[in-house]
C-alpha positions in Angstrom: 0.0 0.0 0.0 1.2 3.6 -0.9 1.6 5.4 2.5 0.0 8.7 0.7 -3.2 7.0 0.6 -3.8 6.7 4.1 -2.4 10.6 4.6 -4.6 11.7 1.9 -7.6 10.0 3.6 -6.4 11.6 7.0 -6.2 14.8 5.7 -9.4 14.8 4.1 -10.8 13.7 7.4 -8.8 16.4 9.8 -9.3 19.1 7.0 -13.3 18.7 7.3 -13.4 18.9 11.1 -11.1 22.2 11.1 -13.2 23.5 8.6 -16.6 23.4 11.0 -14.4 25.2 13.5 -13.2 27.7 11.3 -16.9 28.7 9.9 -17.5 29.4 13.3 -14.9 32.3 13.7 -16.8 35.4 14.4 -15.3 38.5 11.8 -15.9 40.8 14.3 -13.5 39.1 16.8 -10.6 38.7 14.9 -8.4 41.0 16.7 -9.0 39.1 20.4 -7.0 37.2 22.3 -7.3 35.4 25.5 -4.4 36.5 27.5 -1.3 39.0 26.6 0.8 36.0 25.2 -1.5 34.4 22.8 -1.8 35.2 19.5 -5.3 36.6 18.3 -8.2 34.9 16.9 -7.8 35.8 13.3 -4.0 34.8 13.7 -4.2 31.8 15.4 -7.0 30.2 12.3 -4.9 31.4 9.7 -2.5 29.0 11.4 -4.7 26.9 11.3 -6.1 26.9 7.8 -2.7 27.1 6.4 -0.8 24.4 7.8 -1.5 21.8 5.1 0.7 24.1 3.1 3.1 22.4 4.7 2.6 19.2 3.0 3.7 20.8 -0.3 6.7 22.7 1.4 7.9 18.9 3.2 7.0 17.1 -0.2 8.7 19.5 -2.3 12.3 20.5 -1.2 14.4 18.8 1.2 14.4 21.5 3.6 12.9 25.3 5.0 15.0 27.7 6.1 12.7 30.6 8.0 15.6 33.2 7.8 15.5 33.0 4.1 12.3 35.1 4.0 10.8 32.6 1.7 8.4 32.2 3.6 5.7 34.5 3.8 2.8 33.5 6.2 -1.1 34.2 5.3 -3.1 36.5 7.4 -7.0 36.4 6.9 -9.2 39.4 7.5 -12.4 38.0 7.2 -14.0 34.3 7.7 -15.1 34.0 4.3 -11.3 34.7 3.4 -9.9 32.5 5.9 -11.8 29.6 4.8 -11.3 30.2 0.7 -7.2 29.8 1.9 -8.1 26.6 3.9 -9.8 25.1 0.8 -7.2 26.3 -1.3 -4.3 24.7 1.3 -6.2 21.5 1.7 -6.8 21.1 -2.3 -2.9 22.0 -2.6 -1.9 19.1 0.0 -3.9 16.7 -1.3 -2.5 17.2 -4.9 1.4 17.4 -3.6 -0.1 14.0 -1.9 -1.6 12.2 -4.9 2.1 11.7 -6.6 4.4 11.1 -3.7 5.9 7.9 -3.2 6.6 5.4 -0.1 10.4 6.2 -1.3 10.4 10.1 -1.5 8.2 10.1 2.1 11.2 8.2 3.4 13.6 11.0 2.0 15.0 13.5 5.0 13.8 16.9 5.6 14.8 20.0 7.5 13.5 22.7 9.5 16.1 25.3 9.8 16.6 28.6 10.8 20.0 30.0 9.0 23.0 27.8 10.7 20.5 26.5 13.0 19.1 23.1 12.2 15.3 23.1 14.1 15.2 19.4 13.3 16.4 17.0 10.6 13.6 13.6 9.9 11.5 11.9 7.7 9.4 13.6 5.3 6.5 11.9 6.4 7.5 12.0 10.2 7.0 15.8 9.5 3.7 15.4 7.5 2.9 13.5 10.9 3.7 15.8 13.4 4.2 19.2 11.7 1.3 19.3 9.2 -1.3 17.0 10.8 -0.7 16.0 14.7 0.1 20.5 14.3 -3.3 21.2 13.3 -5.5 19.2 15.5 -3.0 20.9 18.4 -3.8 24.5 17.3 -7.7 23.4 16.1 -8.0 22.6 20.0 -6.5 25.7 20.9 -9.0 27.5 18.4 -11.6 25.1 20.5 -11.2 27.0 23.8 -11.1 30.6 22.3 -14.0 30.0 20.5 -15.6 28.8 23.8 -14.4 31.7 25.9 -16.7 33.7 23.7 -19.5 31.6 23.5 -19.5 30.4 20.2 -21.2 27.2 19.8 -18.2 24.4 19.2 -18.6 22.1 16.9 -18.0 18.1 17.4 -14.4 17.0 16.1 -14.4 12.9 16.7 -18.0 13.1 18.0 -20.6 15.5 19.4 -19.6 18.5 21.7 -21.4 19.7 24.6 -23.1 22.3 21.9 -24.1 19.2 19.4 -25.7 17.3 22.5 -29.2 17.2 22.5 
């Protein structure tokens, strides 16, 4: 079995759930944020919606270096925006996906920052942990702001305590 199979079948499945949470990022609260070190609401779901970008940035290259500028991170200013670059992110992971092999998934990738290596490891241990173990951690996150201003949270791997009837 091709190992990209099962992660495109993953990330069809994670991508749906984070895209109920995301429709239910209010516009007008964007700009808050839950304590002085957290990042904002609109900052912390364009994280969100753009991580599967990074299946295309692991399965591409062999490495990322931040200090190169390269790259250039996506900030939405309105739900209807921030979910057209989640669609857009997920359609652009499954298709970097759909033509990798078992062999090039095995190939080594790194995470740098200049002369500093972040970490060096398989290209799909980073799909693993950096695209999709990444997202559910920062969809959860998204989970609690949304609750601390009572939005209704949607069910991830089941009904929430909003879906129970």
């Amino acid at each position: 079995m091709n190992l990209n199979k099962a992660l495109i079948g993953e990330m069809q499945h994670e991508a749906a759930s984070t895209r109920k949470m995301l429709e239910r990022v209010p516009n007008d609260k964007l700009g808050w944020k839950p304590h002085e070190k957290s990042m904002t609401l609109g900052k912390l779901a364009t994280h969100v919606s753009d991580l599967p970008n990074w299946t295309g940035f692991t399965i591409n290259a062999d490495e990322l270096d931040l200090a190169s500028g390269a790259f250039k991170p996506f900030l939405a200013t309105s739900t209807v925006e921030l979910l057209k670059h989640h669609d857009e992110s997920v359609a652009g992971a499954i298709a970097a996906l759909e033509s990798v092999t078992n062999e090039q998934l095995m190939e080594m990738w790194t995470l740098r920052m200049g002369d500093h290596v972040i970490f060096t490891m398989p290209k799909v241990q980073v799909l693993r942990n950096m695209v999709f173990s990444h997202m559910v951690h920062h969809r959860g996150q998204l989970s609690v702001y949304l609750r601390m201003l009572d939005v209704p949270v949607p069910g991830m791997y089941g009904p929430s305590a909003d879906d129970a009837r």
